[in-house]
Every structure is written in C-alpha cells, then in structure tokens.
C-alpha positions as CSV (number, residue, x, y, z in Angstrom):
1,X,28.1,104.1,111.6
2,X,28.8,106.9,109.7
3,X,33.0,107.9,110.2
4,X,33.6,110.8,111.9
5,X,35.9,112.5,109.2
6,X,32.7,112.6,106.6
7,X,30.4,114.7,109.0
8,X,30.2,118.4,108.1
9,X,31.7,119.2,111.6
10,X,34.7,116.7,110.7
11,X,35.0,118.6,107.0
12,X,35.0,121.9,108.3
13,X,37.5,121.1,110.9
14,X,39.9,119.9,107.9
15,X,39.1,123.1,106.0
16,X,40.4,125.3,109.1
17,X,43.3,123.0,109.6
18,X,43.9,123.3,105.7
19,X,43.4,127.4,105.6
20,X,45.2,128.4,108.9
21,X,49.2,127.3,107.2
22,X,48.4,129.3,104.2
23,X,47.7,132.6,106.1
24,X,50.7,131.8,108.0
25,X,52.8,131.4,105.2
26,X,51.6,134.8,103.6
27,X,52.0,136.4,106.8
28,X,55.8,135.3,106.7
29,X,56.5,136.0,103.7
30,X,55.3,139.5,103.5
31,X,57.7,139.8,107.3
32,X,60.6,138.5,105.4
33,X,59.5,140.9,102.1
34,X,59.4,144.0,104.3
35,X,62.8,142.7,106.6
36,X,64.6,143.0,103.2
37,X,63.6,145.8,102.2
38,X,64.0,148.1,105.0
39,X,68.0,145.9,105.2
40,X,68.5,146.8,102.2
41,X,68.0,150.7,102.8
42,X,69.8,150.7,106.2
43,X,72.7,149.3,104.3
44,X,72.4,152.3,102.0
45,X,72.2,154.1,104.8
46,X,75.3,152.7,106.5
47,X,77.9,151.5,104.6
48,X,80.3,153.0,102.5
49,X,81.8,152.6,99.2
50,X,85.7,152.5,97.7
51,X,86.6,152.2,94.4
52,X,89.8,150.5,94.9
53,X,90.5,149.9,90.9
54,X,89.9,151.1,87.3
55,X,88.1,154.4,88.3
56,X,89.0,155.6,85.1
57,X,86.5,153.2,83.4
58,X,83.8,154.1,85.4
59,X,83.9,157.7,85.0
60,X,84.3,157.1,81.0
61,X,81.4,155.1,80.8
62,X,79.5,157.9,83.0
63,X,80.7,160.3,80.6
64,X,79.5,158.5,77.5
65,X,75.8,158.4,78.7
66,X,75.6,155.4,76.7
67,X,74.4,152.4,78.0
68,X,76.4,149.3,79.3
69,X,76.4,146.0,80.7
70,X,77.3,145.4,83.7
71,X,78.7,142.1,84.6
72,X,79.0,140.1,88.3
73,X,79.1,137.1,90.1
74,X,75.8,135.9,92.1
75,X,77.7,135.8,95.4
76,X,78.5,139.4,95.2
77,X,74.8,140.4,94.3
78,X,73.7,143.0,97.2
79,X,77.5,145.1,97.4
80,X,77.6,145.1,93.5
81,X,74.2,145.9,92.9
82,X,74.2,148.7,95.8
83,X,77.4,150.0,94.2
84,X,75.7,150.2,91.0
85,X,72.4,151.9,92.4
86,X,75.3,154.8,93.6
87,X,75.5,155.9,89.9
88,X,71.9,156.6,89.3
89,X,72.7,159.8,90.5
90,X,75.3,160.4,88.0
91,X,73.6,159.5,85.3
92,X,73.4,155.9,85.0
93,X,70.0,154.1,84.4
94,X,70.3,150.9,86.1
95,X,68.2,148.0,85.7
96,X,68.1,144.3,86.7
97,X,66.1,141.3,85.5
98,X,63.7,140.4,88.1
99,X,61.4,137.3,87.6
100,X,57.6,137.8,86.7
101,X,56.8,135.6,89.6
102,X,54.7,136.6,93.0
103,X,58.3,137.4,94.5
104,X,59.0,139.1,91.8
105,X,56.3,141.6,91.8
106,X,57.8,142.6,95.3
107,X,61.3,143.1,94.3
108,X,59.9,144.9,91.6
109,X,58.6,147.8,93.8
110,X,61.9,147.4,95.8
111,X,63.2,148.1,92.6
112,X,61.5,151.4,92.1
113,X,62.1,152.4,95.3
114,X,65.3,152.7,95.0
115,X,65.1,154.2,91.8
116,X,66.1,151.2,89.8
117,X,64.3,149.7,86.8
118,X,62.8,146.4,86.7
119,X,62.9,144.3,83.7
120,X,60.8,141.8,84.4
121,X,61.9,137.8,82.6
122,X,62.9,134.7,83.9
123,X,66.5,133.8,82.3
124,X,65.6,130.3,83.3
125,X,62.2,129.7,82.3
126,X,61.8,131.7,79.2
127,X,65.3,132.8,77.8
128,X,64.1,134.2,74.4
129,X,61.5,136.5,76.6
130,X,64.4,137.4,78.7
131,X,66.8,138.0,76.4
132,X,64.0,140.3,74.3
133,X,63.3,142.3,77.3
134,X,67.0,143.1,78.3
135,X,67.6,143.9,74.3
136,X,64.8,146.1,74.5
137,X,66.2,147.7,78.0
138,X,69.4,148.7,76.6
139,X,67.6,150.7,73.7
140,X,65.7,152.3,76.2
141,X,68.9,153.9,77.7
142,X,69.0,151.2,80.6
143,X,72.3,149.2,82.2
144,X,70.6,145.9,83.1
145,X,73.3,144.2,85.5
146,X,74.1,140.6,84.8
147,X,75.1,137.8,87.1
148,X,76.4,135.4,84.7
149,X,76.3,132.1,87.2
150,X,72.9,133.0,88.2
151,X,70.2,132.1,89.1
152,X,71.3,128.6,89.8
153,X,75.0,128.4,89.3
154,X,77.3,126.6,88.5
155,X,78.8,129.2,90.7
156,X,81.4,131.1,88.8
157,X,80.7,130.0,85.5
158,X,79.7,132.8,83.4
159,X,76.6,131.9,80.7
160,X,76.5,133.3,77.1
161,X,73.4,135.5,77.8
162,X,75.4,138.4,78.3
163,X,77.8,138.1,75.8
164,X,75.1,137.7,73.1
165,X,73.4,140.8,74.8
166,X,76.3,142.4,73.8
167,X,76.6,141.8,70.6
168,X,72.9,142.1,69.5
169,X,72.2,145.5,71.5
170,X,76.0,147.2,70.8
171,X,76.5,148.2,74.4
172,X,79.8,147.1,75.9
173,X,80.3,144.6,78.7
174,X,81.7,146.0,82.3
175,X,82.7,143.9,84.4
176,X,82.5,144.5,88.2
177,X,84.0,142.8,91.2
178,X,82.4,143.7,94.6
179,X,83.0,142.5,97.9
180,X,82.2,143.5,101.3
181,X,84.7,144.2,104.6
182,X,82.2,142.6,106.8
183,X,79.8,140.4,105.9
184,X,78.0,136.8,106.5
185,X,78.4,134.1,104.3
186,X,75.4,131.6,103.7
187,X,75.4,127.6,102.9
188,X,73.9,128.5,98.7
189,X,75.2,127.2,95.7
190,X,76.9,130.0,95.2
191,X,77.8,131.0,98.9
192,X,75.9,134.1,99.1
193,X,77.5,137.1,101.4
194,X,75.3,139.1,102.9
195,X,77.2,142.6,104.0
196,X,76.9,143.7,107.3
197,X,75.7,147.2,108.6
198,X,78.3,149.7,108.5
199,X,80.7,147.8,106.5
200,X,82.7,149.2,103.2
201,X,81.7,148.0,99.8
202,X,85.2,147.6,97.7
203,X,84.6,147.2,93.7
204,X,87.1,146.6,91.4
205,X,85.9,148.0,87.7
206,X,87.3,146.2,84.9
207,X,87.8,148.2,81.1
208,X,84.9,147.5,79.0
209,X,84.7,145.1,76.3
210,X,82.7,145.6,72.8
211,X,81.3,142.4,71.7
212,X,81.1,142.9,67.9
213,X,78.8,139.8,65.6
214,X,79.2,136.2,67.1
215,X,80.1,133.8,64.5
216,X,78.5,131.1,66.5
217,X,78.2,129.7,70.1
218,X,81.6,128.2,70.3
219,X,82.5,131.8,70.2
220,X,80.1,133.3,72.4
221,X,81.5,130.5,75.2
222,X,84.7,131.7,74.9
223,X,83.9,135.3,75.4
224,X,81.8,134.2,78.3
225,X,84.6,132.3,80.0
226,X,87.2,135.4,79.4
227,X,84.9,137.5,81.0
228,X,84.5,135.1,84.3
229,X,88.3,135.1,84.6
230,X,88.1,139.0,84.2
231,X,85.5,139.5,86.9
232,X,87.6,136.4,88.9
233,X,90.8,139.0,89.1
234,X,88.7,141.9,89.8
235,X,86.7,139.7,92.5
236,X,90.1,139.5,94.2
237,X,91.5,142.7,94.0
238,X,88.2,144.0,95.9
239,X,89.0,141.6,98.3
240,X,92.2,141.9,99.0
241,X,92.0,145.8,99.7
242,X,92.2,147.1,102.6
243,X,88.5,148.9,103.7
244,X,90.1,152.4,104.3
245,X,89.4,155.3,103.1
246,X,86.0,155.0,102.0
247,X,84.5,157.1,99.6
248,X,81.7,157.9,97.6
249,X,81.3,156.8,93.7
C-alpha cells in the first residue's frame, strides 16, 4: 500500500502547508516595515528637541560646511539620529551606514524619505567595504553617524572604525549624547530606548576631535576608548537635564 504522504494529493498538501508561513512572514514584516516608519515620522512630528550642552560646537561645525563624524551609543540610536536629521536643514548632509540586506533596502528608502543618505555596508560582515563606503561618504560632503558599540555591542564599548575614519578621511569626530524624557526601554544587548510620542529629545554635543595619522592600532584603541568616556559624560548630562524649555536645533 502505497503511504499516503507520497500521493500527489499528500505532496501538494505539504507544499500549501510549506507556502502559507512564508506569505505570512512577508506580510509581517512589511506591517512591522511600514509601523516604523510612519513612528518614526509621528515622532518628528511630536517631539521636541533641547540642546542642553556645547551649542557652541554645533553651530561651528554648521558653520564650517565641512563634513564630520558623528559619534553615539546604539542605545540612543532613534533620539540621536532624529536630532541629527534636524540639521539637514541647516546645512548638514547626514548619512548612516545601513546594511545591503533585504531590511536594509527598506531602511534605505526610510532613509531618503527623510532626507538622509544611505550608505549602504555591513560593518560586521564586510569591514574593508564598509569602511570604503563611509571614506568615500565623507568626500562626498556627507556626516555618516557612528554608533561605536554597534551592531552587536559590547554595549558601550566604542570600536576603532570611527577613529580610523577619522584619520583616513580628515573630518573630525563629534561626539553626541542623546536621550529621551519619556521613553521605553527594551530587554537588547544594548538596552534599546524607544522615545515616546511627545516626549523631549535632550543632546549633549561634545567639542570635536581631529584624529591626525595612527601610528598603529594600539593607538587607534585608545582614541576609541577616550571617545566612549566622552560620549559616557555627555550621555549623562542629557540625561540628567531637566526636559524644559524645548527648542528647536
């Protein structure tokens, strides 16, 4: 007796059973793709933004019209990078590195939506690609933000790659600490904060730093780990203040 899986009834069963989680999962992910984006512009829409310290940084390196480097901790990604994407309108050509994966083709029109430039490289999968593309930004007039613990942490350990950046492309790092009044906090390595509707985004600029010819990596490590100290202070400064007195960057 022949089994019942191996008739074409039984196959073609196991085909629909095979096809009907893949639609599903394409159907959720574009939901969650879309939820995103539309959060991410009623945040723009809603919340507010206070420069609580070193203002005087950030308007000299809008008045340069050179480019920089922005520098940030993962956990602060969305207030930071929404702080950030406020100075396009001043002058300052933003751009962050967004994986060349399926997600990434998404983010990437998120990213030009909101008037942002993509640089597409994975820092974990192909760092010399990477680091090309981001050297090749920064000629191009862009300010590709860094988040030195990501994409995988350790959280609050700052890499090298944007200290060697740095040095090779001339353009100075900036650090920038970012945090939000209201926000929730999720179970990640790096224990993400998502910022809440109508909440105040507080950043803390730190003075920029010209990273001159690395003599080698022991050197590049130690420029790295001043730098997450830096954005550590600055982290808690934006923290600390009070969300009053928002204003516009």
């Amino acid at each position: 007796m022949a089994d019942k899986h191996s008739t074409p009834g039984g196959r073609n069963h196991r085909q629909r059973k095979n096809k009907a989680p893949g639609w599903r999962k394409r159907l959720l992910r574009t939901l969650s793709e879309w939820g995103i984006a539309g959060y991410i512009w009623l945040l723009r829409l809603t919340c507010r933004i206070r420069v609580v310290e070193g203002r005087q940084h950030l308007d000299a390196a809008l008045a340069s019209g050179t480019p920089v480097i922005p520098c940030g901790w993962h956990q602060s990604l969305v207030p930071s990078g929404l702080f950030l994407r406020s100075l396009v309108p001043r002058g300052m050509n933003i751009g962050f590195l967004i994986s060349p994966s399926r997600e990434g083709e998404f983010m990437s029109r998120v990213a030009h939506a909101h008037r942002v430039k993509p640089i597409r490289g994975s820092s974990s999968r192909s760092g010399k690609e990477a680091m090309r593309a981001l050297t090749e930004a920064v000629a191009e007039g862009i300010s590709p933000m860094m988040y030195g613990d990501g994409p995988r942490g350790p959280a609050r350990q700052f890499k090298t790659g944007a200290v060697i950046l740095a040095s090779r492309s001339g353009a100075p790092l900036f650090p920038v600490g970012a945090a939000a009044s209201r926000y929730w906090q999720v179970k990640s390595w790096d224990a993400f904060r998502i910022p809440k509707p109508f909440c105040r985004f507080l950043i803390a600029v730190g003075e920029p730093w010209t990273v001159g010819a690395l003599e080698g990596t022991v050197e590049a490590e130690d420029i790295a780990t001043e730098l997450g100290h830096r954005l550590d202070a600055l982290n808690l400064r934006a923290e600390q203040s009070p969300p009053q007195r928002a204003s516009h960057t």
